[in-house]
N, CA, C and O of each residue as an XYZ file, in Angstrom:
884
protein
N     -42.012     96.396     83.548
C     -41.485     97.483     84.368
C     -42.642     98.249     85.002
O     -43.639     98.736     84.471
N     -42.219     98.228     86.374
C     -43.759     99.694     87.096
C     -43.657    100.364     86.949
O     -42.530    100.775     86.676
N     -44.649    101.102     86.977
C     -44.975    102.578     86.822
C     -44.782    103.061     88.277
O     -45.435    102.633     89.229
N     -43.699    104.111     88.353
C     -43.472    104.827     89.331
C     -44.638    105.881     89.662
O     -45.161    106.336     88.645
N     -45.039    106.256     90.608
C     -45.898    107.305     90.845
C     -45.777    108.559     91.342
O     -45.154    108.481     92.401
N     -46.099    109.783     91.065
C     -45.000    110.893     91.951
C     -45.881    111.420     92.653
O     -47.023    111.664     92.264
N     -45.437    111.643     93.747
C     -46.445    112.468     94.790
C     -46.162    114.045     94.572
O     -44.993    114.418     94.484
N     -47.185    114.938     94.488
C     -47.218    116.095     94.583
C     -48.045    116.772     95.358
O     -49.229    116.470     95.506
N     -47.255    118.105     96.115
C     -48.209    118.660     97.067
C     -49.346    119.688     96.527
O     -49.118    120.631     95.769
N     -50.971    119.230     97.207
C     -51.435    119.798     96.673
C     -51.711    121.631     97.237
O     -51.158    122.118     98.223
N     -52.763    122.437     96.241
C     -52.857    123.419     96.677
C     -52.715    123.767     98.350
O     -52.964    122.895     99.183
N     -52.359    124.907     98.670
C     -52.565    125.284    100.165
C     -53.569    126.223    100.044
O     -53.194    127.366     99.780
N     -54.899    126.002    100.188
C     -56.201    126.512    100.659
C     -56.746    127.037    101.539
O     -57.703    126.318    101.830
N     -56.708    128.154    102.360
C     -57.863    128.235    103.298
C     -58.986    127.297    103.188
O     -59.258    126.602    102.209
N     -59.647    127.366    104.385
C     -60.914    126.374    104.846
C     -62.759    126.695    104.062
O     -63.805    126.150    103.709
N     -61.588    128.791    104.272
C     -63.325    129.630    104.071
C     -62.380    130.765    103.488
O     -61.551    131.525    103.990
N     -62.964    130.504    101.950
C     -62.153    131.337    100.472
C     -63.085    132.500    100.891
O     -64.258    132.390    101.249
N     -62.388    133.582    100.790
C     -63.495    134.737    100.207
C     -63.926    134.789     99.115
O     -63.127    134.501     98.225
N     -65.254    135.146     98.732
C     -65.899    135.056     97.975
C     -65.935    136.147     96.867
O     -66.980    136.793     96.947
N     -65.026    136.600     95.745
C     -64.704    137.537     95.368
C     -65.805    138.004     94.000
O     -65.530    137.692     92.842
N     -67.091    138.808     94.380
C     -68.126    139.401     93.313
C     -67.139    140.024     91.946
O     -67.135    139.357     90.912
N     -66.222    141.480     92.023
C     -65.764    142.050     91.315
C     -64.480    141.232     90.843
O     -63.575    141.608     91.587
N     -64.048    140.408     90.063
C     -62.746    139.586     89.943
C     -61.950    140.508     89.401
O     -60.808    140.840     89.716
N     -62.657    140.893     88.556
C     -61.755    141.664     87.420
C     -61.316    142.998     87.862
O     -60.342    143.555     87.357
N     -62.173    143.621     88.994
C     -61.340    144.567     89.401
C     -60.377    145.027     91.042
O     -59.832    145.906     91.709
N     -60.778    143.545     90.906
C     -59.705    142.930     91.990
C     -58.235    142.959     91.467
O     -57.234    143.567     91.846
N     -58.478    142.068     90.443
C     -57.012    141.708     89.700
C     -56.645    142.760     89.253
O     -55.447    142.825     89.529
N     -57.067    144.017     88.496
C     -56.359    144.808     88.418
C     -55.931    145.908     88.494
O     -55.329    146.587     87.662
N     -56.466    146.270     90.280
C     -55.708    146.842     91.322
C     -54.827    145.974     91.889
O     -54.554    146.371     93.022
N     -54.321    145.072     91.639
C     -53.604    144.300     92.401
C     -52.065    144.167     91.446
O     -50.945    143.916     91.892
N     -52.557    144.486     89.691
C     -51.240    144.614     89.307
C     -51.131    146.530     89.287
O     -50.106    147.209     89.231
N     -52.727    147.045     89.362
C     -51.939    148.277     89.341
C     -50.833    149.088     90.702
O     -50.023    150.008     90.587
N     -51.139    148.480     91.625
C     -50.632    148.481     93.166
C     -49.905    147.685     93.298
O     -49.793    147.845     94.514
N     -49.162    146.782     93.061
C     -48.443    145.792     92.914
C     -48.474    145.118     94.249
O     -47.462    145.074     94.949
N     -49.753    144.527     94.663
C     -50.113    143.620     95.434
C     -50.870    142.237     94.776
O     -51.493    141.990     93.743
N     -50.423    141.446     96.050
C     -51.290    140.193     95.892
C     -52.858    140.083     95.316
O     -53.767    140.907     95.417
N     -52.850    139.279     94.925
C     -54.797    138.721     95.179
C     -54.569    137.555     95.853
O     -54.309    136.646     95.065
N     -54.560    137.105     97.390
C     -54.292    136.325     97.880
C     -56.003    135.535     98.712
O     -56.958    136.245     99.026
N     -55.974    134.211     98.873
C     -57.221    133.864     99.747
C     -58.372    133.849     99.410
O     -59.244    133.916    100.277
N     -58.709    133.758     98.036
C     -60.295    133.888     97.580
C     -60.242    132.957     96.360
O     -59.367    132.210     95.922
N     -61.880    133.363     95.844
C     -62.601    131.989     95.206
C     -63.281    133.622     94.293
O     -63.988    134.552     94.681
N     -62.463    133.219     92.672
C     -63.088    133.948     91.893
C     -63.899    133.110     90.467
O     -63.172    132.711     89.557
N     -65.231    132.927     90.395
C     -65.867    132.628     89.358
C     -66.696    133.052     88.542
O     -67.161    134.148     88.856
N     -67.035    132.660     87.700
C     -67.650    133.021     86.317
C     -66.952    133.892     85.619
O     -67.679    134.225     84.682
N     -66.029    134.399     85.561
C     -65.252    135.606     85.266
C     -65.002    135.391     84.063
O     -64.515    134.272     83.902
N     -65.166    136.202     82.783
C     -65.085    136.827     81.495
C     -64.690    137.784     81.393
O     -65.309    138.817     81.646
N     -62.866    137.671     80.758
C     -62.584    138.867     80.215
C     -61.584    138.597     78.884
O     -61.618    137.450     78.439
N     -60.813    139.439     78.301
C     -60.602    139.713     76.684
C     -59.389    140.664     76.760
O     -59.428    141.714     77.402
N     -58.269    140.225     76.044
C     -57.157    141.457     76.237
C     -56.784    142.315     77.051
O     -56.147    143.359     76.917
N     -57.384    141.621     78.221
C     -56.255    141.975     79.496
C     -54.811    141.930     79.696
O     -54.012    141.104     79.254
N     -54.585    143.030     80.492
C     -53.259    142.940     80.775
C     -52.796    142.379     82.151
O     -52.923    143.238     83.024
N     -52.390    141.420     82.526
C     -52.184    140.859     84.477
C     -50.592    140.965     84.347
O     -50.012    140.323     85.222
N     -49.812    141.597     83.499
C     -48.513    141.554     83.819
C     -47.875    141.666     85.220
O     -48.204    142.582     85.973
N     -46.806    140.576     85.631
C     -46.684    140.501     86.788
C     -47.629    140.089     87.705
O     -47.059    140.201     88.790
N     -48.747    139.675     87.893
C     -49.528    139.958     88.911
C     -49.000    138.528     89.865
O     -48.189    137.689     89.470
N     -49.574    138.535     90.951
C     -48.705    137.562     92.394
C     -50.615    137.262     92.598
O     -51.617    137.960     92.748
N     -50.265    135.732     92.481
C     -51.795    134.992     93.783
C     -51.561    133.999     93.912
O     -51.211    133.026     93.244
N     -51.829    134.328     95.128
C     -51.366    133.193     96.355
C     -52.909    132.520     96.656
O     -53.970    133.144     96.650
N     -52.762    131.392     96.862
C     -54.557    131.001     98.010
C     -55.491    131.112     97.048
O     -56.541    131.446     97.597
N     -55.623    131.008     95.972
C     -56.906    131.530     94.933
C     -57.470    130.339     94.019
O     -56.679    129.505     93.579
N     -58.755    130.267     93.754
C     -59.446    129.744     93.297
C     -60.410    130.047     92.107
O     -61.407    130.728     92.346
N     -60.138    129.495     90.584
C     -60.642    130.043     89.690
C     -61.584    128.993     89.513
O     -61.316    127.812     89.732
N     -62.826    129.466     89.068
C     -63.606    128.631     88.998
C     -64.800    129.103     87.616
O     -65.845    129.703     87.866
N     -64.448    128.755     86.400
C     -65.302    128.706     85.272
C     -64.954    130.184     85.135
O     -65.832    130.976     85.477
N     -63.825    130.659     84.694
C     -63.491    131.938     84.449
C     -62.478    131.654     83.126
O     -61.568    130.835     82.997
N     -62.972    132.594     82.267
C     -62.709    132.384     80.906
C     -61.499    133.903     80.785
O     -61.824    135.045     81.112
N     -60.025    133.472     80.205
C     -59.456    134.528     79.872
C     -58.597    134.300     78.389
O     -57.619    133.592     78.147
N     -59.551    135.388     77.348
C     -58.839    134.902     76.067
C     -57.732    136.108     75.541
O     -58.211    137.237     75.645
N     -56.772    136.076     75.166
C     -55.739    136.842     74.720
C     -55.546    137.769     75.558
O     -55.684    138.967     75.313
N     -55.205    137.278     76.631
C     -54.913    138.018     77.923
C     -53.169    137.613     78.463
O     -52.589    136.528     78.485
N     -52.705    139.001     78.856
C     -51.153    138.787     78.977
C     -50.984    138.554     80.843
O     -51.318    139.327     81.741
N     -50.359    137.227     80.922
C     -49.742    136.950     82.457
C     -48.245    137.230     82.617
O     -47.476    136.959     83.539
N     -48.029    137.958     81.250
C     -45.959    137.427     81.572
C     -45.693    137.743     82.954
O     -46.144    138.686     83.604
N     -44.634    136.523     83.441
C     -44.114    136.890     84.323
C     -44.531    136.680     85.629
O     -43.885    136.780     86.672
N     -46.098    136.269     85.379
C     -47.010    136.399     86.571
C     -46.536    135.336     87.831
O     -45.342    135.041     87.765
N     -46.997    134.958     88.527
C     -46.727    134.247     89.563
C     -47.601    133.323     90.540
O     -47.942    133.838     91.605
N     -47.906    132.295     90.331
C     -49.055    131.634     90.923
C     -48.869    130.730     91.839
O     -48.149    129.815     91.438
N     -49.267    130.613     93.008
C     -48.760    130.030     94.175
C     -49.495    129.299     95.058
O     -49.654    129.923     96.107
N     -50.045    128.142     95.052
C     -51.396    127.598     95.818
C     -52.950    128.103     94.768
O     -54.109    128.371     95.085
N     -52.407    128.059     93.794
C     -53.415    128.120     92.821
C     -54.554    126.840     92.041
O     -54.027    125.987     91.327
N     -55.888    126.820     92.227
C     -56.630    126.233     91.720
C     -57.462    125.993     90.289
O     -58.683    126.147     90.287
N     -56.703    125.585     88.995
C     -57.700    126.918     87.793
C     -58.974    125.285     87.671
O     -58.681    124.093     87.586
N     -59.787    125.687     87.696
C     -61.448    124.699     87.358
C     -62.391    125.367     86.613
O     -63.191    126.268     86.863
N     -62.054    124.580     85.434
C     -62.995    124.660     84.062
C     -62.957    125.825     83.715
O     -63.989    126.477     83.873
N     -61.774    126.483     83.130
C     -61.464    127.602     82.773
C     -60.294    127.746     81.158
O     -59.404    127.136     80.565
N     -60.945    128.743     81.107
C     -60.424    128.700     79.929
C     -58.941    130.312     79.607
O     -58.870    131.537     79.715
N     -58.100    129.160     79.201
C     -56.926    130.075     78.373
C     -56.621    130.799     77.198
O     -55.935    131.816     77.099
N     -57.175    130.197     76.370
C     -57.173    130.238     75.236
C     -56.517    131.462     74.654
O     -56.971    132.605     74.698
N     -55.186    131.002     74.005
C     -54.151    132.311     73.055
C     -54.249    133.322     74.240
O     -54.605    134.486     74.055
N     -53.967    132.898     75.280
C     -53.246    134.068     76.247
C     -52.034    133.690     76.411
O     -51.641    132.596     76.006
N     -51.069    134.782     77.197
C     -49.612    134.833     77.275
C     -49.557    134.111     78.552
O     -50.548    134.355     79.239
N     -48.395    132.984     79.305
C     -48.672    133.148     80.323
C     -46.637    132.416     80.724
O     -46.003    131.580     81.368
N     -46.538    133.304     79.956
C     -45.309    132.839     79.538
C     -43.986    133.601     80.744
O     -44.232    134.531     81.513
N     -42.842    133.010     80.629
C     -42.015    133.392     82.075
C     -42.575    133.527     83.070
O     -42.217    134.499     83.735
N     -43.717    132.629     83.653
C     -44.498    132.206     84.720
C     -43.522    131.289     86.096
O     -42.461    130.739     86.394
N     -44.369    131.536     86.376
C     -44.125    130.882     88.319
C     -45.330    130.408     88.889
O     -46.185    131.009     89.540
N     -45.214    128.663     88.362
C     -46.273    128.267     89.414
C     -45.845    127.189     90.215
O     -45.038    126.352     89.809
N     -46.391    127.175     91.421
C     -46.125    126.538     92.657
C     -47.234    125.781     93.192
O     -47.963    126.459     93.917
N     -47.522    124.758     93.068
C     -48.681    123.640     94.208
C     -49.714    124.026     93.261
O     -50.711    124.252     93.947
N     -50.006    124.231     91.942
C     -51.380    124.553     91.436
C     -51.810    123.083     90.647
O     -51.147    122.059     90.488
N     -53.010    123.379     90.284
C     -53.693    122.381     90.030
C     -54.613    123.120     88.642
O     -55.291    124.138     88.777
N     -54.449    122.315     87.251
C     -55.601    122.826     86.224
C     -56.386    121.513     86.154
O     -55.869    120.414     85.954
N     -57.863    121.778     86.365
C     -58.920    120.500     86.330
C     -59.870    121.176     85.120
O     -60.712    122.074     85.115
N     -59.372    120.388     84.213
C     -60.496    120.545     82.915
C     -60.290    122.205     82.222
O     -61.093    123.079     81.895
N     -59.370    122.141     82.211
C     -58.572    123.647     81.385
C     -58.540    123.542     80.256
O     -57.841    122.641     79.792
N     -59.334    124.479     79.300
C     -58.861    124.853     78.430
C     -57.772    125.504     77.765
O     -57.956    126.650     78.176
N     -56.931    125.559     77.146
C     -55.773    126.665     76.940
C     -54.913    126.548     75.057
O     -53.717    126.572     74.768
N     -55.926    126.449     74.306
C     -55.478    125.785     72.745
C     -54.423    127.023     72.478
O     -55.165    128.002     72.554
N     -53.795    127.255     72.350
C     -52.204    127.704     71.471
C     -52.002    129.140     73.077
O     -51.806    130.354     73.005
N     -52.149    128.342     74.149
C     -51.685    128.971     75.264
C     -50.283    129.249     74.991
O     -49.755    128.463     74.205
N     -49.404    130.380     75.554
C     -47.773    130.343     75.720
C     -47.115    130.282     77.056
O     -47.095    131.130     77.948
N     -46.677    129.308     77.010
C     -46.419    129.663     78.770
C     -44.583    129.381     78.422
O     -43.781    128.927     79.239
N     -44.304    129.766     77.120
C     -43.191    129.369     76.989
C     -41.884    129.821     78.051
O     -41.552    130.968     77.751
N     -41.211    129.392     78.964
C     -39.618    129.517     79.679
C     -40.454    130.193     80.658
O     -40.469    131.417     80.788
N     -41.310    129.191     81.504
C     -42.335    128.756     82.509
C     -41.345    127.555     83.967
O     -40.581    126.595     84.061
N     -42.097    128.529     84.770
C     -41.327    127.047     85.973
C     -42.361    125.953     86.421
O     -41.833    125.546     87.456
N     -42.958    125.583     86.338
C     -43.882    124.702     86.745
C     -43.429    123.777     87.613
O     -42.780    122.896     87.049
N     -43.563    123.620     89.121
C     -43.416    123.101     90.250
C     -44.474    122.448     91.195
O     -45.231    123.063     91.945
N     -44.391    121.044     91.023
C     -45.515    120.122     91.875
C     -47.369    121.346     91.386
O     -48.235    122.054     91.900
N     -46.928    120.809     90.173
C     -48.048    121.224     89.698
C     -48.849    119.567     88.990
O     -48.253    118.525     88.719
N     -50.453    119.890     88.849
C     -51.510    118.826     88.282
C     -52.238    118.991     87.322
O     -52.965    119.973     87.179
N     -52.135    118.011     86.502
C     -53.174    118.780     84.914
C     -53.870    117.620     85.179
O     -53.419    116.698     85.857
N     -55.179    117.647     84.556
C     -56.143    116.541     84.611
C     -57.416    116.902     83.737
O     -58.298    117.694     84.069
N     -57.340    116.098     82.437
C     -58.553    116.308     81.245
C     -58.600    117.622     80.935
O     -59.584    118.291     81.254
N     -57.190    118.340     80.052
C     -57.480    119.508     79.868
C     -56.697    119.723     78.872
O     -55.635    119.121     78.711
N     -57.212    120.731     77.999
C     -56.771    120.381     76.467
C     -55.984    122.249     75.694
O     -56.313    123.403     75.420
N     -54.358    120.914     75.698
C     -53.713    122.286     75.356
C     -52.895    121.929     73.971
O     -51.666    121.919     73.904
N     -53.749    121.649     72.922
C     -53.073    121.125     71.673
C     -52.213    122.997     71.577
O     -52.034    123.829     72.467
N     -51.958    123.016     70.436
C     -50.779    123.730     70.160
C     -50.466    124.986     70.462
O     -50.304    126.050     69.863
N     -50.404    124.390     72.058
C     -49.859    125.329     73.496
C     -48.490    125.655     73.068
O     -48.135    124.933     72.136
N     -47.652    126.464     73.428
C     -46.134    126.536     73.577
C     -45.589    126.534     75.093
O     -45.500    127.303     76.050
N     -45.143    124.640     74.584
C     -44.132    125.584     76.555
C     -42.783    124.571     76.048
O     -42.205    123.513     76.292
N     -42.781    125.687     75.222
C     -40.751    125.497     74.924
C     -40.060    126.312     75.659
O     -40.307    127.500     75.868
N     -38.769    125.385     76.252
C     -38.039    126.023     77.185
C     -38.700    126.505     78.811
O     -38.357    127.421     79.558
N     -39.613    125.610     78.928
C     -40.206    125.495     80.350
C     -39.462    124.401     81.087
O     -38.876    123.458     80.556
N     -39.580    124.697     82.601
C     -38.713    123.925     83.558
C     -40.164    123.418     84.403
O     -40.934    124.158     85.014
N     -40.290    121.611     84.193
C     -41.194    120.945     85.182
C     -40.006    119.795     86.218
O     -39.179    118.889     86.119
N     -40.750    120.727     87.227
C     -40.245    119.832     88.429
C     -41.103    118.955     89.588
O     -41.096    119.492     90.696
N     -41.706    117.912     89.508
C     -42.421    117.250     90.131
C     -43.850    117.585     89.605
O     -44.363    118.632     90.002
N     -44.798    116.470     88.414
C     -45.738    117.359     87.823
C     -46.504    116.065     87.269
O     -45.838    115.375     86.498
N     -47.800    115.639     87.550
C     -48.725    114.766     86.993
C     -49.418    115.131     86.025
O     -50.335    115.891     86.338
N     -49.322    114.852     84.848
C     -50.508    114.902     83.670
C     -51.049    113.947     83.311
O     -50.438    113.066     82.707
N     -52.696    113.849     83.665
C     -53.345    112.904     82.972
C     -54.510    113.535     82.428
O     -55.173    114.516     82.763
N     -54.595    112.456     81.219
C     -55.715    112.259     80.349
C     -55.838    113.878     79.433
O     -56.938    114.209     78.990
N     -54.762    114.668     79.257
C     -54.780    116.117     78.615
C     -54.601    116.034     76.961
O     -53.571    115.566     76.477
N     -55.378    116.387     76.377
C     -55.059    116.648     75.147
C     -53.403    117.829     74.316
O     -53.423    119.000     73.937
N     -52.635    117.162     74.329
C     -51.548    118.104     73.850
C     -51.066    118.256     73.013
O     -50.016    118.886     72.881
N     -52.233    117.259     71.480
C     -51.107    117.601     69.974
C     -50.831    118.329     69.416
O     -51.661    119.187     69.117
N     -49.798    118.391     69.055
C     -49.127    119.657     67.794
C     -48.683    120.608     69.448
O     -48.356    121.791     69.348
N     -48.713    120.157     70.383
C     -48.295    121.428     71.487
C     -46.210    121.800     70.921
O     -45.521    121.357     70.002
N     -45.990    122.579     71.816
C     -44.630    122.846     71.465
C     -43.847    122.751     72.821
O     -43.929    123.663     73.643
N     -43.129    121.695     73.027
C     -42.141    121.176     73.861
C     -40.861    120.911     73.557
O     -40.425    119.779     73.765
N     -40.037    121.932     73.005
C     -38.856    122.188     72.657
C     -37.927    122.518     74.142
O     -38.300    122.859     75.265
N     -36.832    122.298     73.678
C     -35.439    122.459     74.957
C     -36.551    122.839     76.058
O     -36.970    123.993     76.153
N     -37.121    121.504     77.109
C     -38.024    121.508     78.162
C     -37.170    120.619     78.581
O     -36.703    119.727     77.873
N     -36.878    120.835     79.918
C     -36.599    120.535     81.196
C     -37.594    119.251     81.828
O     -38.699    119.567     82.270
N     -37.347    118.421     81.843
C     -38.314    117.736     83.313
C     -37.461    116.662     84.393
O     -36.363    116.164     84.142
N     -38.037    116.508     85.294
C     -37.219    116.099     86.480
C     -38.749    115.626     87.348
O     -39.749    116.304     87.588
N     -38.451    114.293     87.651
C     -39.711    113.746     88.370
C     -41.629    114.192     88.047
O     -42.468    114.825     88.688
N     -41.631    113.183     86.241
C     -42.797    113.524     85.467
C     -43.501    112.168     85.671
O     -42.896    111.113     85.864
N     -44.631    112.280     85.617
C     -45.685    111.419     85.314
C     -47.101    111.856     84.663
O     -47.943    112.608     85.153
N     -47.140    110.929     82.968
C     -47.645    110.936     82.373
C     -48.435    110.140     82.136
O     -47.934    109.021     82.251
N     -49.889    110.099     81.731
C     -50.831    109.320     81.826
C     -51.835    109.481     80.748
O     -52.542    110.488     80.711
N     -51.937    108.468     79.809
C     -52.986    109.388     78.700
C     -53.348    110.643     78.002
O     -54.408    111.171     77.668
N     -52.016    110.950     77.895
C     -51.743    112.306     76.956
C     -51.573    111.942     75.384
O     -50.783    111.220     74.776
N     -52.673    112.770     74.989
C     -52.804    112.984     73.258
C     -51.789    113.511     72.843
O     -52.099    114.512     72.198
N     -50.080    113.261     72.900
C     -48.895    113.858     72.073
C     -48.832    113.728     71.165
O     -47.710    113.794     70.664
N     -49.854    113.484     70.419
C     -49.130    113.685     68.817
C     -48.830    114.409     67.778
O     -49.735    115.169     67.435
N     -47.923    114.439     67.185
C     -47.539    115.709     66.336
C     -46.527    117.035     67.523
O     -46.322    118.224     67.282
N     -46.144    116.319     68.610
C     -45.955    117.065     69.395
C     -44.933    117.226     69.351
O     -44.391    116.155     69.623
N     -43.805    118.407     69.047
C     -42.211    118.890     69.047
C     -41.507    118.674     70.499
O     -41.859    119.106     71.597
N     -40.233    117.744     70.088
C     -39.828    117.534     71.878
C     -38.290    117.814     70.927
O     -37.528    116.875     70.699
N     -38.037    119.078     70.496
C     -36.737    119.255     69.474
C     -35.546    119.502     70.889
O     -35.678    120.644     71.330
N     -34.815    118.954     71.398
C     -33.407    119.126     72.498
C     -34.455    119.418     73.812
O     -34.493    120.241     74.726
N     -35.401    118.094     73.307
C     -35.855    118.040     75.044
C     -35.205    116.343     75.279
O     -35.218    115.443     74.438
N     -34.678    116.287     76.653
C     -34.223    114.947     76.780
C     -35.185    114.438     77.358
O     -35.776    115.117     78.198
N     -35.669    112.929     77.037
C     -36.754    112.195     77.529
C     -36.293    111.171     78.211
O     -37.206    110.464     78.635
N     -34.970    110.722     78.554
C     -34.305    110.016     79.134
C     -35.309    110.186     80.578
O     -35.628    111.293     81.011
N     -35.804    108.653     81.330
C     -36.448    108.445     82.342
C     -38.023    108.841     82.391
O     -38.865    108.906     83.288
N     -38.013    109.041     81.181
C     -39.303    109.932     80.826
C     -40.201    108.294     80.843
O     -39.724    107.487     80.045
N     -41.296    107.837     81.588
C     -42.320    106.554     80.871
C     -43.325    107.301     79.848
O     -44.007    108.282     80.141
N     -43.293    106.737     78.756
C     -43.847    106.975     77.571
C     -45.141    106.345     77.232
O     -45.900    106.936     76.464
N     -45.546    104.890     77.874
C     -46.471    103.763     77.955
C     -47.656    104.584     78.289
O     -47.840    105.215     79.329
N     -48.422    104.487     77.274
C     -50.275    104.298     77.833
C     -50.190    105.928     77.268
O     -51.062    106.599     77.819
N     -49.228    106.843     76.159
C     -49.705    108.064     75.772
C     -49.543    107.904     74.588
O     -48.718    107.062     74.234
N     -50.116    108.494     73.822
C     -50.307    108.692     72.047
C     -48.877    109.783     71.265
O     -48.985    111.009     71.228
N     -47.675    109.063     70.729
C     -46.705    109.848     70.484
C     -46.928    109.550     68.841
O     -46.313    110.271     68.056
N     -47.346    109.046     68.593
C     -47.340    108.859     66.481
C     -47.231    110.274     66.482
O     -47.724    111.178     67.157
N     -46.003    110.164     64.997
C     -45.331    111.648     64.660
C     -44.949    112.734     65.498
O     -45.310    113.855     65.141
N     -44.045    112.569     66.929
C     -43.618    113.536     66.941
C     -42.186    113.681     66.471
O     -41.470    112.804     65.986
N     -41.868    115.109     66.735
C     -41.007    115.783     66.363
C     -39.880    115.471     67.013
O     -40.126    115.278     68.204
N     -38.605    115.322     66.711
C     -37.498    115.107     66.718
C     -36.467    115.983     66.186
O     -36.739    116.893     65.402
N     -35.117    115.692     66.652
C     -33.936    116.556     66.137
C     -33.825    115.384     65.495
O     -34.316    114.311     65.845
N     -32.757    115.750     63.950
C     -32.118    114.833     63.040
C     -31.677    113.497     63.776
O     -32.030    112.374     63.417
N     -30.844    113.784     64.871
C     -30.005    112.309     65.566
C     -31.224    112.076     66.020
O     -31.386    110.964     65.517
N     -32.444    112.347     66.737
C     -32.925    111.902     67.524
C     -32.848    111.171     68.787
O     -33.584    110.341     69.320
N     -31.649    111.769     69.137
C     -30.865    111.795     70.848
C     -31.772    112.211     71.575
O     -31.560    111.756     72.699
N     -32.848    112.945     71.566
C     -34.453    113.072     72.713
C     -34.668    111.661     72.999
O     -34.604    111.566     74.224
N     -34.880    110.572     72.512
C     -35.172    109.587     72.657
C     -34.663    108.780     73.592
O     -35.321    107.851     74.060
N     -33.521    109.037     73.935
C     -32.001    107.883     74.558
C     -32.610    107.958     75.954
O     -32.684    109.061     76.496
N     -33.137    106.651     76.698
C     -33.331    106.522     77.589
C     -34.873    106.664     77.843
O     -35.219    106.891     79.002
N     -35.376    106.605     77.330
C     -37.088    106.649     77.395
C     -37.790    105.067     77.583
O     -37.279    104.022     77.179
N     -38.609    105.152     78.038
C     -39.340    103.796     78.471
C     -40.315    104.182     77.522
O     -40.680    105.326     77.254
N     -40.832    102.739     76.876
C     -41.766    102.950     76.050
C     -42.445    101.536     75.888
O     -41.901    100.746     76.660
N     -43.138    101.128     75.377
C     -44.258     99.592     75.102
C     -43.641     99.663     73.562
O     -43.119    100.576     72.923
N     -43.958     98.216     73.252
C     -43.422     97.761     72.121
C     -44.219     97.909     71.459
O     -44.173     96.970     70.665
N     -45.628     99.024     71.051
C     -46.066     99.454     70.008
C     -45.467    100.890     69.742
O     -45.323    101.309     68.594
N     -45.151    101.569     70.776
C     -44.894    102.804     70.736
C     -43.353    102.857     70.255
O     -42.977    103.746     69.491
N     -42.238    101.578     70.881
C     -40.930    101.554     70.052
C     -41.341    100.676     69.027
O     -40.510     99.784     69.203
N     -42.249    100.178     67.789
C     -42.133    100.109     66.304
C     -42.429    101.523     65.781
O     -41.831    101.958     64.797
N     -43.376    102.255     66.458
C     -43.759    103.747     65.703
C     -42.529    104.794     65.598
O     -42.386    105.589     64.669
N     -41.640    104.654     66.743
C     -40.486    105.587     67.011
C     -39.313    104.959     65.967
O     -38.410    105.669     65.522
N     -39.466    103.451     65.625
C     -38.531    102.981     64.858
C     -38.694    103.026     63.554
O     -38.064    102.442     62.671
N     -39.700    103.856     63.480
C     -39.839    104.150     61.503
C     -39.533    105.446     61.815
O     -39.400    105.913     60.684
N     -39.294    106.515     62.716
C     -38.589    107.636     63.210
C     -37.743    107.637     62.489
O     -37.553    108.332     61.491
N     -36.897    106.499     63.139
C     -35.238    106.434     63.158
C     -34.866    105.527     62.039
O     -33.829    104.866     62.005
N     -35.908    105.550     61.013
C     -35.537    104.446     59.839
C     -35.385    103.509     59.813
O     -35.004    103.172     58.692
N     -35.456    102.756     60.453
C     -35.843    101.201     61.211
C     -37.098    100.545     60.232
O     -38.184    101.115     60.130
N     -36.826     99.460     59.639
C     -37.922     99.142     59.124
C     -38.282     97.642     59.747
O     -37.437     96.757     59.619
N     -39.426     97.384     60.362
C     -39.432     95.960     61.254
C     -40.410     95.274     60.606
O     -41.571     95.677     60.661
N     -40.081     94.193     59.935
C     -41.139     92.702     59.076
C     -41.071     91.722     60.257
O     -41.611     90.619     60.176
């Protein structure tokens, strides 16, 4: 069987980003004013228990900007770029992202839990026990991301492609995987509901259905 491929649109960029020195106090006049940060290129940026609640960016470019236990609820990201940046145990949860792209993201027990994620791109970026339970992906490439032990409970997807993802140990509890291709990613031990009805309809290689069939009590000599 082929591997279908999904096209997704990428960021919408200006040609010539502004070049943003102060990031941090860009961003937050922008949630204290409840405006955009739209059209710029913010890097090196280090910060710590921030608050970006709500904040809206459009056109923006993160580049080696580190944000740890920092709150996005709610936030909204739209033609967004994140590069070599780090998440790590921030909130970023009841999110809105649109055309973004994470290249080499960090984000270990990120929450982006009941998240929309739309023609969005992950690529070599490591979100072991992230939460995005009860997130909605609609048109979305992941390759080569580290995601075990992540939390993918009652998740939504609709036109996915997966590629060398570290799932293991990974909770998919009343997520349906039906149409889901499973081939060429690491699923030993995940998580399941009792019936294990997540499963019904999944494409998988015949090493990956003997591992799922000691799941389901299946014993194969």
């Amino acid at each position: 069987m082929e591997r279908k491929s999904i096209r997704i649109a990428p960021p919408e960029l200006g040609r010539s980003l502004q070049e943003v020195q102060e990031g941090l106090a860009v961003m937050q006049r922008a949630c204290r004013e409840d405006m955009p940060v739209e059209q710029c290129c913010i890097r090196g940026l280090t910060v710590e228990n921030e608050d970006f609640y709500k904040i809206n960016l459009e056109g923006v470019v993160f580049e080696n900007c580190t944000f740890l236990h920092c709150n996005f609820e709610k936030a909204s990201f739209i033609d967004v770029r994140f590069k070599t940046c780090d998440f790590s145990n921030s909130s970023l949860d009841d999110c809105y992202f649109n055309r973004c792209e994470f290249l080499s993201v960090k984000g270990v027990g990120t929450d982006f839990h009941e998240s929309l994620l739309r023609e969005v791109r992950m690529e070599e970026c490591g979100f072991s026990f992230a939460n995005f339970s009860g997130t909605r992906w609609e048109s979305a490439v992941l390759g080569a991301c580290d995601m075990q032990e992540s939390y993918l409970a009652d998740c939504r997807f609709k036109k996915m492609e997966w590629k060398g993802l570290n799932l293991k140990r990974a909770s998919f509890f009343h997520t349906p995987l039906k149409g889901m291709d499973l081939r060429g990613n690491e699923i030993e031990g995940i998580i399941l509901s009792d019936e294990k009805g997540e499963l019904r309809g999944a494409v998988t290689d015949l090493y990956q259905a003997a591992e799922l069939a000691r799941l389901l009590g299946i014993v194969i000599k």
